[in-house]
N, CA, C and O atoms as a GROMACS GRO file, in nm:
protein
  340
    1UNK      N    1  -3.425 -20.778  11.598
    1UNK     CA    2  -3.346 -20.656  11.606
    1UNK      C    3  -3.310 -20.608  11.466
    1UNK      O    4  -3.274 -20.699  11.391
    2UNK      N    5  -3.314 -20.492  11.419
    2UNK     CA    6  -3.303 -20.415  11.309
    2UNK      C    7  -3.157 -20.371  11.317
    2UNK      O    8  -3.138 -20.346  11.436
    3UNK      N    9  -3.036 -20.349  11.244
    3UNK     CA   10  -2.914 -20.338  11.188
    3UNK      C   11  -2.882 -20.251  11.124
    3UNK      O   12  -2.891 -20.280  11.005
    4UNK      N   13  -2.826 -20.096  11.155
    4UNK     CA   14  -2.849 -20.024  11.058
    4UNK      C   15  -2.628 -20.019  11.054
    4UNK      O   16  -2.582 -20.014  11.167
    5UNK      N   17  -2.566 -20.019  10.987
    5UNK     CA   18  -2.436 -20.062  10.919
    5UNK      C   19  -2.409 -19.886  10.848
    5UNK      O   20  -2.451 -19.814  10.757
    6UNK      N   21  -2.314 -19.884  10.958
    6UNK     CA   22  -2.232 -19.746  10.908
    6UNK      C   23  -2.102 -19.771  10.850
    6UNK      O   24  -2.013 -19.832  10.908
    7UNK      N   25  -2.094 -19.715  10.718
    7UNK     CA   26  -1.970 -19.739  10.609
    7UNK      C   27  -1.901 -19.607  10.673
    7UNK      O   28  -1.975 -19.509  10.681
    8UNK      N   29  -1.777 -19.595  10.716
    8UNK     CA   30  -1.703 -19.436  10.754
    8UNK      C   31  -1.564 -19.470  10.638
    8UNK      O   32  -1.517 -19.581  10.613
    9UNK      N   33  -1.532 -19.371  10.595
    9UNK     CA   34  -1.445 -19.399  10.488
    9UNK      C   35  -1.371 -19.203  10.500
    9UNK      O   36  -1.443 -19.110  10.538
   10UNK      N   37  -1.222 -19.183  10.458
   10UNK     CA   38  -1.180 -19.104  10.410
   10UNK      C   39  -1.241 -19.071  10.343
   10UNK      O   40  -1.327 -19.147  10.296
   11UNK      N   41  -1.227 -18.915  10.296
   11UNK     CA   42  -1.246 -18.810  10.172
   11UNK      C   43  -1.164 -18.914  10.058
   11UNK      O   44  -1.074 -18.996  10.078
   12UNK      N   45  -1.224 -18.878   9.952
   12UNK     CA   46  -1.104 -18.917   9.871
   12UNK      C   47  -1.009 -18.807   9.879
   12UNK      O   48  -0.900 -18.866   9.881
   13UNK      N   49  -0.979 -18.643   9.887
   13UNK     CA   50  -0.898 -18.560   9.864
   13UNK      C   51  -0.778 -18.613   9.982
   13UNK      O   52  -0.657 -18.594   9.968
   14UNK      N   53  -0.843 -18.684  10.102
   14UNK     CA   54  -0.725 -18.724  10.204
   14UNK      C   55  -0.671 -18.850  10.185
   14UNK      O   56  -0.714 -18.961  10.153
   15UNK      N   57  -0.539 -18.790  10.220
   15UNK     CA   58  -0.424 -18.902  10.220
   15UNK      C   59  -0.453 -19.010  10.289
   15UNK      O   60  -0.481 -18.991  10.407
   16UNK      N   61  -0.456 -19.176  10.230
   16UNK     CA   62  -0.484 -19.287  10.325
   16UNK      C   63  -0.349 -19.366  10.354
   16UNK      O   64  -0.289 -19.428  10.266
   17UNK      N   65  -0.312 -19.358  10.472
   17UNK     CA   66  -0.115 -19.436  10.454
   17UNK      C   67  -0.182 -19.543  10.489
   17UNK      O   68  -0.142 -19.629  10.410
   18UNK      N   69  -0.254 -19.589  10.555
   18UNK     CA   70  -0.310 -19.755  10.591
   18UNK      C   71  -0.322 -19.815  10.413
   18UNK      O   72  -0.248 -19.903  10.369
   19UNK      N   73  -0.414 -19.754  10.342
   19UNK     CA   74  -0.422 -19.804  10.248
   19UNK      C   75  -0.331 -19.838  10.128
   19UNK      O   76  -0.322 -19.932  10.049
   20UNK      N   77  -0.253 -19.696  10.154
   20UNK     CA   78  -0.120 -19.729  10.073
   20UNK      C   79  -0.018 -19.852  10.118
   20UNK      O   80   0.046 -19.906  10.027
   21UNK      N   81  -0.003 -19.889  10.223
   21UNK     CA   82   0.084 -19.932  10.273
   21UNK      C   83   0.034 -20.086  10.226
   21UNK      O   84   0.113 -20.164  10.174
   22UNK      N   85  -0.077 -20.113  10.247
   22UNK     CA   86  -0.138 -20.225  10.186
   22UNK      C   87  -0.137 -20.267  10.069
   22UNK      O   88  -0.113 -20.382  10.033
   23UNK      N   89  -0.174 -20.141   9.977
   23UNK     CA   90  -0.140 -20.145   9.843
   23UNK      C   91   0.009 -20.181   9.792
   23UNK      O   92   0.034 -20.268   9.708
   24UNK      N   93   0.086 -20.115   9.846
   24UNK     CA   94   0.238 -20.154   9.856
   24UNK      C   95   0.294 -20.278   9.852
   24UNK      O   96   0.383 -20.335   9.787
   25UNK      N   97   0.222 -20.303   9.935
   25UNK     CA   98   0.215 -20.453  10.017
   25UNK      C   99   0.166 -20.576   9.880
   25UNK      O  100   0.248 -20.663   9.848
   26UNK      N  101   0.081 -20.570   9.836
   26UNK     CA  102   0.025 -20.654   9.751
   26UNK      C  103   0.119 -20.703   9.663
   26UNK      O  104   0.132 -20.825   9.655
   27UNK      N  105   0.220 -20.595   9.564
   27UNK     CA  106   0.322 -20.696   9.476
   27UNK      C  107   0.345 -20.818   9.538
   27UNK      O  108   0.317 -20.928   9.489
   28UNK      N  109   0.407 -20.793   9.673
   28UNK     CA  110   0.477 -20.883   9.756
   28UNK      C  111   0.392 -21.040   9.754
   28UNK      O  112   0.433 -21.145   9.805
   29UNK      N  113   0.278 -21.019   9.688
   29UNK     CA  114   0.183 -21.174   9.758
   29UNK      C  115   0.168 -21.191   9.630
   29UNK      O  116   0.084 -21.273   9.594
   30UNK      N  117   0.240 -21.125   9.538
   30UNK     CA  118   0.174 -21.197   9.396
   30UNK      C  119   0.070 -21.118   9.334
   30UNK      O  120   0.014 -21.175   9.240
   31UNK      N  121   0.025 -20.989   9.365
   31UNK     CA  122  -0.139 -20.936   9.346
   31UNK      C  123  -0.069 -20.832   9.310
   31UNK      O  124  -0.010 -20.757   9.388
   32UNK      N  125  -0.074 -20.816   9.131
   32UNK     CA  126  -0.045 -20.707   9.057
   32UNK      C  127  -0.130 -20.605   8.999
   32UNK      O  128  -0.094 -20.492   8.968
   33UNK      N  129  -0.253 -20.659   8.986
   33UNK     CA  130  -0.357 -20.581   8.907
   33UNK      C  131  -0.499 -20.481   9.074
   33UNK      O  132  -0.621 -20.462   9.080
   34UNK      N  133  -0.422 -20.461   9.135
   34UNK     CA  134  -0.496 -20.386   9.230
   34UNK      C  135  -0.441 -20.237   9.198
   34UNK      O  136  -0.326 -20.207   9.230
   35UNK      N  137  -0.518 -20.153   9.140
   35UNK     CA  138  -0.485 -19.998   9.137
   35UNK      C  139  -0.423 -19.907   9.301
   35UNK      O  140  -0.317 -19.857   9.337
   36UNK      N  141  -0.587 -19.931   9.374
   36UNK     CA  142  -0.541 -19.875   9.497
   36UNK      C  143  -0.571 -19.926   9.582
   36UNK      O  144  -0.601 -20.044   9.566
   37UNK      N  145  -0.580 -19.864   9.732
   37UNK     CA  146  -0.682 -19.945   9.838
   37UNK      C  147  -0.706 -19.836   9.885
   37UNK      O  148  -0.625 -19.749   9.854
   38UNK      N  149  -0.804 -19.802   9.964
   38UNK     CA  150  -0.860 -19.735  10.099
   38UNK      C  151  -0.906 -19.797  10.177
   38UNK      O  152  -0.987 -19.886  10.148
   39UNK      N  153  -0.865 -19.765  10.319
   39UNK     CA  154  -0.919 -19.846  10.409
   39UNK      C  155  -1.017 -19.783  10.529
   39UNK      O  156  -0.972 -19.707  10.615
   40UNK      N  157  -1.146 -19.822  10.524
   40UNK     CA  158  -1.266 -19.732  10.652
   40UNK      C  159  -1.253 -19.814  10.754
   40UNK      O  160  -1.151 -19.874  10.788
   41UNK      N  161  -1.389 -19.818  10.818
   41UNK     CA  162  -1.389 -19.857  10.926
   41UNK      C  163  -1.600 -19.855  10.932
   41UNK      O  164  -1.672 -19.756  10.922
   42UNK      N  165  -1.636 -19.985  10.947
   42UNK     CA  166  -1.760 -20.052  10.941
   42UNK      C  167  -1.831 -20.041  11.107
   42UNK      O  168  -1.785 -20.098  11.206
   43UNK      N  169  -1.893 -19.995  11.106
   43UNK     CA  170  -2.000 -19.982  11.260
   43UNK      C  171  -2.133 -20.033  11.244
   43UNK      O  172  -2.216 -19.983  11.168
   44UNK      N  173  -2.154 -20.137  11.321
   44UNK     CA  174  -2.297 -20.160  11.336
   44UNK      C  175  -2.359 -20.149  11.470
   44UNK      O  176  -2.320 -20.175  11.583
   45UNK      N  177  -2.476 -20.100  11.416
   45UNK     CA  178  -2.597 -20.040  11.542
   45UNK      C  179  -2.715 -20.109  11.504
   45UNK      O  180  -2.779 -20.127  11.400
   46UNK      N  181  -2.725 -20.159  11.678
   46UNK     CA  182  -2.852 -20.275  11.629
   46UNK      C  183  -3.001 -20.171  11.737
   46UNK      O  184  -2.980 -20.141  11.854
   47UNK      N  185  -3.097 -20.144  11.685
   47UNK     CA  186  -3.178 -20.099  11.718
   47UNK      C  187  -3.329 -20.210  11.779
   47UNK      O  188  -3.404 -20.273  11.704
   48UNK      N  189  -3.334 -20.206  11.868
   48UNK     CA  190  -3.442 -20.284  11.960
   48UNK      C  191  -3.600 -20.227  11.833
   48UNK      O  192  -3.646 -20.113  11.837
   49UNK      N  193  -3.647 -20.324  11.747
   49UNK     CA  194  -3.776 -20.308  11.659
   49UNK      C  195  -3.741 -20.272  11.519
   49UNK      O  196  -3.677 -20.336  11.436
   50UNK      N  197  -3.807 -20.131  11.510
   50UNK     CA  198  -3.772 -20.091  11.340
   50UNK      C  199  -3.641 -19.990  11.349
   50UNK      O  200  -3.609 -19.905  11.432
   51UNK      N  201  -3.566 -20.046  11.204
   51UNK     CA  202  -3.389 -19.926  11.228
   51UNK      C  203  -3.457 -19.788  11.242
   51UNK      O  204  -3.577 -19.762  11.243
   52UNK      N  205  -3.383 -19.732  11.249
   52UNK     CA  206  -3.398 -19.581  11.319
   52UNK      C  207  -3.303 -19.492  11.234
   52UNK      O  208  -3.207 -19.447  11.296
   53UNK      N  209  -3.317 -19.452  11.070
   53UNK     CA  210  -3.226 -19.418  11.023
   53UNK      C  211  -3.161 -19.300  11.048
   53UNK      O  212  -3.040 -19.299  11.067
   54UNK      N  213  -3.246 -19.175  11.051
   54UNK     CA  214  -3.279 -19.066  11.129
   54UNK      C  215  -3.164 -19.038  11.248
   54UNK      O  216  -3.076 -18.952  11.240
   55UNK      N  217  -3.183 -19.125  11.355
   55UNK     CA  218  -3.087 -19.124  11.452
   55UNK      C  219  -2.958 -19.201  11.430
   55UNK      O  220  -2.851 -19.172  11.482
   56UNK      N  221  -2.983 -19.312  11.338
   56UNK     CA  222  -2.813 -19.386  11.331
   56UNK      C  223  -2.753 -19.264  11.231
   56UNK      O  224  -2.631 -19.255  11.247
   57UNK      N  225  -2.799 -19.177  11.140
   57UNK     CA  226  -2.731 -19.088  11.068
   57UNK      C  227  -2.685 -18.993  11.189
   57UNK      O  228  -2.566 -19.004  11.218
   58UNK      N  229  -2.744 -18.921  11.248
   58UNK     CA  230  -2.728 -18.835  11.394
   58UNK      C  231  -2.579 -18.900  11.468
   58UNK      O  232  -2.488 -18.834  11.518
   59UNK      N  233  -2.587 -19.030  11.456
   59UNK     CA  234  -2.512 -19.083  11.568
   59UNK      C  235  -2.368 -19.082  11.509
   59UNK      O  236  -2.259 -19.076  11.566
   60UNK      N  237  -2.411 -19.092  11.342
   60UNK     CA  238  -2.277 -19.097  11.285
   60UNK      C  239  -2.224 -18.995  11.243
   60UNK      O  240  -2.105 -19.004  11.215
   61UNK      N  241  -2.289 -18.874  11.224
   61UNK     CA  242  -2.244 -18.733  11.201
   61UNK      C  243  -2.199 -18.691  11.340
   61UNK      O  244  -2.094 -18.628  11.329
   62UNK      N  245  -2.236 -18.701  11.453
   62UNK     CA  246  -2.174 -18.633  11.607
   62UNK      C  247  -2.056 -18.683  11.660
   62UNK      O  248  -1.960 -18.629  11.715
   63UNK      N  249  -2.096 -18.859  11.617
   63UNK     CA  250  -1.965 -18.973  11.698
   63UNK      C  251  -1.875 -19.057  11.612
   63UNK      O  252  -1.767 -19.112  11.635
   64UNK      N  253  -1.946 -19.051  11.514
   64UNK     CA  254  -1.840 -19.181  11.421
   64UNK      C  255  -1.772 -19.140  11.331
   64UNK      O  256  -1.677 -19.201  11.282
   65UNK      N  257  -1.809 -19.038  11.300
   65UNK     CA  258  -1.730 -18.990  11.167
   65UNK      C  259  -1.715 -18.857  11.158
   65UNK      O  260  -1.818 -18.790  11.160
   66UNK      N  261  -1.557 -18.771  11.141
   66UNK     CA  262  -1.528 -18.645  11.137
   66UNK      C  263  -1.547 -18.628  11.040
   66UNK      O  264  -1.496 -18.691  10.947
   67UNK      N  265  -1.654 -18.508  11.028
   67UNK     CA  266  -1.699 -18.456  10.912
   67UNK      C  267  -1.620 -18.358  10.800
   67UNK      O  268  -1.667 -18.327  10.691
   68UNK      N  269  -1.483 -18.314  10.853
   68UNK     CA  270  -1.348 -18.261  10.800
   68UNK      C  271  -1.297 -18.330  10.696
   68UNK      O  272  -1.274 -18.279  10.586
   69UNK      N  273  -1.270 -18.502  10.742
   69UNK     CA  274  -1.185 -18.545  10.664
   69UNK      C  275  -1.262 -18.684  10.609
   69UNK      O  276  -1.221 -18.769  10.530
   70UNK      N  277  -1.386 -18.676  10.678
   70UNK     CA  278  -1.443 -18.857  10.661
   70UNK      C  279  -1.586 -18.869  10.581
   70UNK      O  280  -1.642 -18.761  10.599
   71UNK      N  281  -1.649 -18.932  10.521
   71UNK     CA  282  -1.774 -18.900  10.469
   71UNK      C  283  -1.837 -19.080  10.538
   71UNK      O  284  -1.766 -19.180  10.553
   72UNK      N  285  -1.988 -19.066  10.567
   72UNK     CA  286  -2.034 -19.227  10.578
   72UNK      C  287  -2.138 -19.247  10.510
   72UNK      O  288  -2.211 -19.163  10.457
   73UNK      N  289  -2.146 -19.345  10.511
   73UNK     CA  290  -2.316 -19.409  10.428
   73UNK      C  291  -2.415 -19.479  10.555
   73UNK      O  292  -2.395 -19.465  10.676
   74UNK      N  293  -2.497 -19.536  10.507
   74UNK     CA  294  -2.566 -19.594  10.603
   74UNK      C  295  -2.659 -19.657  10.512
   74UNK      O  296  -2.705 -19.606  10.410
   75UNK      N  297  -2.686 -19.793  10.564
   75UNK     CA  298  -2.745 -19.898  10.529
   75UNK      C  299  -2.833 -20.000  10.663
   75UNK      O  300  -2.805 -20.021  10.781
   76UNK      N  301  -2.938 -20.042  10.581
   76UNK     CA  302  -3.052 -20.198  10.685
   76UNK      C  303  -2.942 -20.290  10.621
   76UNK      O  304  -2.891 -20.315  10.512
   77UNK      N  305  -2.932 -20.328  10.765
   77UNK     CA  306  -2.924 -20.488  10.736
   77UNK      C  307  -2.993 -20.570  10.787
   77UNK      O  308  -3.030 -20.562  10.905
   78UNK      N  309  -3.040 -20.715  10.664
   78UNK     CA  310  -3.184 -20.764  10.664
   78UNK      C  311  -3.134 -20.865  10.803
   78UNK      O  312  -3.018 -20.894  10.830
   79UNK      N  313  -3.217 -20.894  10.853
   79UNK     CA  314  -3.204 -20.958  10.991
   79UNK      C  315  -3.095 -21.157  10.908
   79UNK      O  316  -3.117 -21.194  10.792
   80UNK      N  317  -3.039 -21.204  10.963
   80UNK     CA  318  -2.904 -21.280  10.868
   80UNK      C  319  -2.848 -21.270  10.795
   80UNK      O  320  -2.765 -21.354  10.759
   81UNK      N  321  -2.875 -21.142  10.734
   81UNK     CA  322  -2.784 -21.086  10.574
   81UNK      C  323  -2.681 -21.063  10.698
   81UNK      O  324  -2.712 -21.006  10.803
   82UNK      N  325  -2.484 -21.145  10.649
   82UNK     CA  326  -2.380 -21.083  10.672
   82UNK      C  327  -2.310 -21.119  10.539
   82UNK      O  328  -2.356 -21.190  10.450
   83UNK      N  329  -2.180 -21.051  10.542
   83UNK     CA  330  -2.069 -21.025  10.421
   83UNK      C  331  -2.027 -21.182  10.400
   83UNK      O  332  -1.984 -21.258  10.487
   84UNK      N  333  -2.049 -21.207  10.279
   84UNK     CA  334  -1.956 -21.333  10.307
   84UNK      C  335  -1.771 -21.384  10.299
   84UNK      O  336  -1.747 -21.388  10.179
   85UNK      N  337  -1.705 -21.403  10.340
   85UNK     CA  338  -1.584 -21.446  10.369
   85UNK      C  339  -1.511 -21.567  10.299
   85UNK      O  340  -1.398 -21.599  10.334
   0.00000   0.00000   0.00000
């Protein structure tokens, strides 16, 4: 199965209170040298053969992401490539 990984993220011109609030948050744990945060929201679409970039872009311009206030990326992910933790 092929993985195509939608990044959805604020504009930068829009206000993020999730992120601020986090940012805020950080003195509190000891973590001084963080400027800002923003916070998105990660979607993955697993496509039955070869990714389908074409349509996961389609899917994310109609359903995943308001095009007003949100911009996304889109990326393969290699079949066991995940983030590490």
């Amino acid at each position: 199965m092929a993985r195509v990984v939608v990044d959805v993220m604020l504009k930068p011109e829009i206000l993020d209170p999730q992120g601020q609030a986090v940012a805020n948050a950080l003195p509190r744990l000891g973590v001084v040298d963080v400027a800002s945060v923003r916070i998105g929201k990660r979607i993955e679409i697993e496509f039955e053969g070869a990714p389908d970039l074409d349509r996961a872009r389609e899917i994310a311009d109609k359903l995943l992401a308001n095009p007003v206030i949100e911009e996304f990326t889109l990326r393969v992910e290699a079949p066991g490539e995940e983030e590490q933790r």
